[in-house]
N, C-alpha and C positions, 0 to 999 in steps of 0.2 A: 504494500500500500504506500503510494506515494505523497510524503509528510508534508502539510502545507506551507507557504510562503512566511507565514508565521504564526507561533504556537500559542502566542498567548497566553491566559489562565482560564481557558475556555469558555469565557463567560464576555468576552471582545474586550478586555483589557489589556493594554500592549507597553511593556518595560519592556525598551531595546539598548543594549550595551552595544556601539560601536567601536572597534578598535583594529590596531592592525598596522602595518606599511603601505601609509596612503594619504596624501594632501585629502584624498577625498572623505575622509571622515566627518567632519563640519560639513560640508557640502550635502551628503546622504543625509544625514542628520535635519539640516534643514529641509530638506524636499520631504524624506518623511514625517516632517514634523507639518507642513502642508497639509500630507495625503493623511493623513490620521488624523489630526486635529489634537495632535498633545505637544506637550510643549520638549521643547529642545534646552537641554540643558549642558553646557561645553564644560569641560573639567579645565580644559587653563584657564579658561574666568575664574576657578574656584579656588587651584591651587597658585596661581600667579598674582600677587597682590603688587599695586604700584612698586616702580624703581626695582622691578623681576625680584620682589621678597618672594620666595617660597614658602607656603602655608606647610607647618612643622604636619607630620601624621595627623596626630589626634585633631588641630583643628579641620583640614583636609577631609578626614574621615567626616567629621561634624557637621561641616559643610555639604558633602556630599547625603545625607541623612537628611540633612535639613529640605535641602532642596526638590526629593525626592518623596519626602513627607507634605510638600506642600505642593506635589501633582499625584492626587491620589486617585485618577483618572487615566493613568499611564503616563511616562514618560518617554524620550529619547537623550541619552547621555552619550556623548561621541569624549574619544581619549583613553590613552592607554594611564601610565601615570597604577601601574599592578605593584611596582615595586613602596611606592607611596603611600599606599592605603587604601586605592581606588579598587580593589577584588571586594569591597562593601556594593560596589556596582554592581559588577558582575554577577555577585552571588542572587541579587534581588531578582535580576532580569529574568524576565518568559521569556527573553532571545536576546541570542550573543550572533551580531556581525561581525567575522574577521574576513577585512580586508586584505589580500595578498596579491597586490598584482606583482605584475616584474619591477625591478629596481628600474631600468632604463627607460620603463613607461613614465612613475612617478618622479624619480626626483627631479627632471627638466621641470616636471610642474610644481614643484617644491619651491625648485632656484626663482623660479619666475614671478611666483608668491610672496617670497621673502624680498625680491629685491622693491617689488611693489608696496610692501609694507616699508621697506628701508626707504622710502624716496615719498610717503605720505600719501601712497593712489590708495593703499588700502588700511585700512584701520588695524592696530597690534591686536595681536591674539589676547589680551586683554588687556584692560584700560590702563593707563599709565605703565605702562609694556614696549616704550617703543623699541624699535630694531638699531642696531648701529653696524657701523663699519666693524667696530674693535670684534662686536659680537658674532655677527657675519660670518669673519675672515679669518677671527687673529684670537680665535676661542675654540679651547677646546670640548665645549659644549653647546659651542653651534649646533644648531637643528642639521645644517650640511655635512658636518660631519660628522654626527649620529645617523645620520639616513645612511652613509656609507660605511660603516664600521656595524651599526647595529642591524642592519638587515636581515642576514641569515642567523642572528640571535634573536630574533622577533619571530622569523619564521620557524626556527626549531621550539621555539615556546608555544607559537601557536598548532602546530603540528602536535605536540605532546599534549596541549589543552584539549586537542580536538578527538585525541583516542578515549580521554577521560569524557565528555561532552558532549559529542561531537552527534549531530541529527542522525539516524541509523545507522551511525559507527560507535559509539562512547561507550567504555565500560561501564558509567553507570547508565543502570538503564531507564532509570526513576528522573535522569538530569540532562537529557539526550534535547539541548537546548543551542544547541552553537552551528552557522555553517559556516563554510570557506565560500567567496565570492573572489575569485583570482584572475587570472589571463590583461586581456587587453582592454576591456570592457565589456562586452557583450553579456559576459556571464551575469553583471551590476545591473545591464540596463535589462535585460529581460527579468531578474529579479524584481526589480522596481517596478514593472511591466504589471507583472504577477499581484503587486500592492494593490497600484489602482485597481485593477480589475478585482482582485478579493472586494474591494472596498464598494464598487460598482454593484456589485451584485447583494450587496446588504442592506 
């Protein structure tokens, strides 16, 4: 039997953890936040506080509770941010999106992102966040060189999440709430396909 576009808490309630190797995270996030009608809630708003403070665990953890207690209509959360505190996300969600496309798809749209943010076309990833040169280029916790050093350590985690998890693969079988949406696109946009139409016909 082929498991639907998404699982819910079968009562049409929808907690979606987005995460993964992909500019498009925020992006999915918002369109499904459209087609369902819940709201979108981004985790670097929550863990990035003005002048790039990082929100210590416990308040992060709180943050995300909070925010999540006060869409009790379903939510969408996009970000990984697992080492942090953010697996309070995941563990909530009726569905876990991991995004994996190829590195040489995503990070051109990364560079192109950030240099838009670096140059004021596009707003920081949150408020009083803005991007600079030094952080860009001349850091070693630039987003550009975390997309190319952490890749295949994002993808062996999700790989491993996905045997635990995983929509009629996961050993557990009680928690079989996560899929992989990978390739070049097609796999995303016929996913996404599959929303509306779900939502079309309710």
């Amino acid at each position: 039997m082929e498991s639907p576009s998404l699982i819910g808490d079968g009562r049409g309630l929808y907690k979606i953890h987005i995460l993964g190797n992909s500019v498009e995270q925020s992006t999915l996030a918002a369109r499904l936040s459209l087609i369902l009608g819940i709201p979108h809630i981004s985790l670097d708003q929550l863990f990035w506080e003005p002048n790039w403070k990082a929100a210590s665990e416990d308040e992060f953890r709180a943050k995300i509770r909070a925010a999540m207690e006060q869409s009790p209509n379903g939510w969408i959360i996009d970000g990984n941010y697992q080492r942090h505190g953010a697996t309070v996300a995941q563990e909530q969600a009726t569905d876990v999106i991991w995004l994996d496309p190829p590195l040489m798809l995503y990070f051109p749209r990364i560079l192109v992102r950030t240099l838009l943010r670096l140059t004021g076309v596009l707003p920081p990833c949150s408020p009083g966040c803005p991007e600079s040169l030094k952080g860009v280029f001349f850091n070693r916790d630039s987003i550009l060189l975390r997309c190319l050093t952490q890749h295949r350590v994002n993808r062996q985690r999700g790989e491993s999440r996905m045997k635990e998890i995983g929509v009629g693969v996961g050993s557990q079988l009680e928690n079989r709430k996560m899929r992989r949406l990978g390739g070049w696109g097609n796999d995303l946009e016929t996913w996404v396909k599959s929303i509306k139409d779900m939502v079309q016909e309710k």
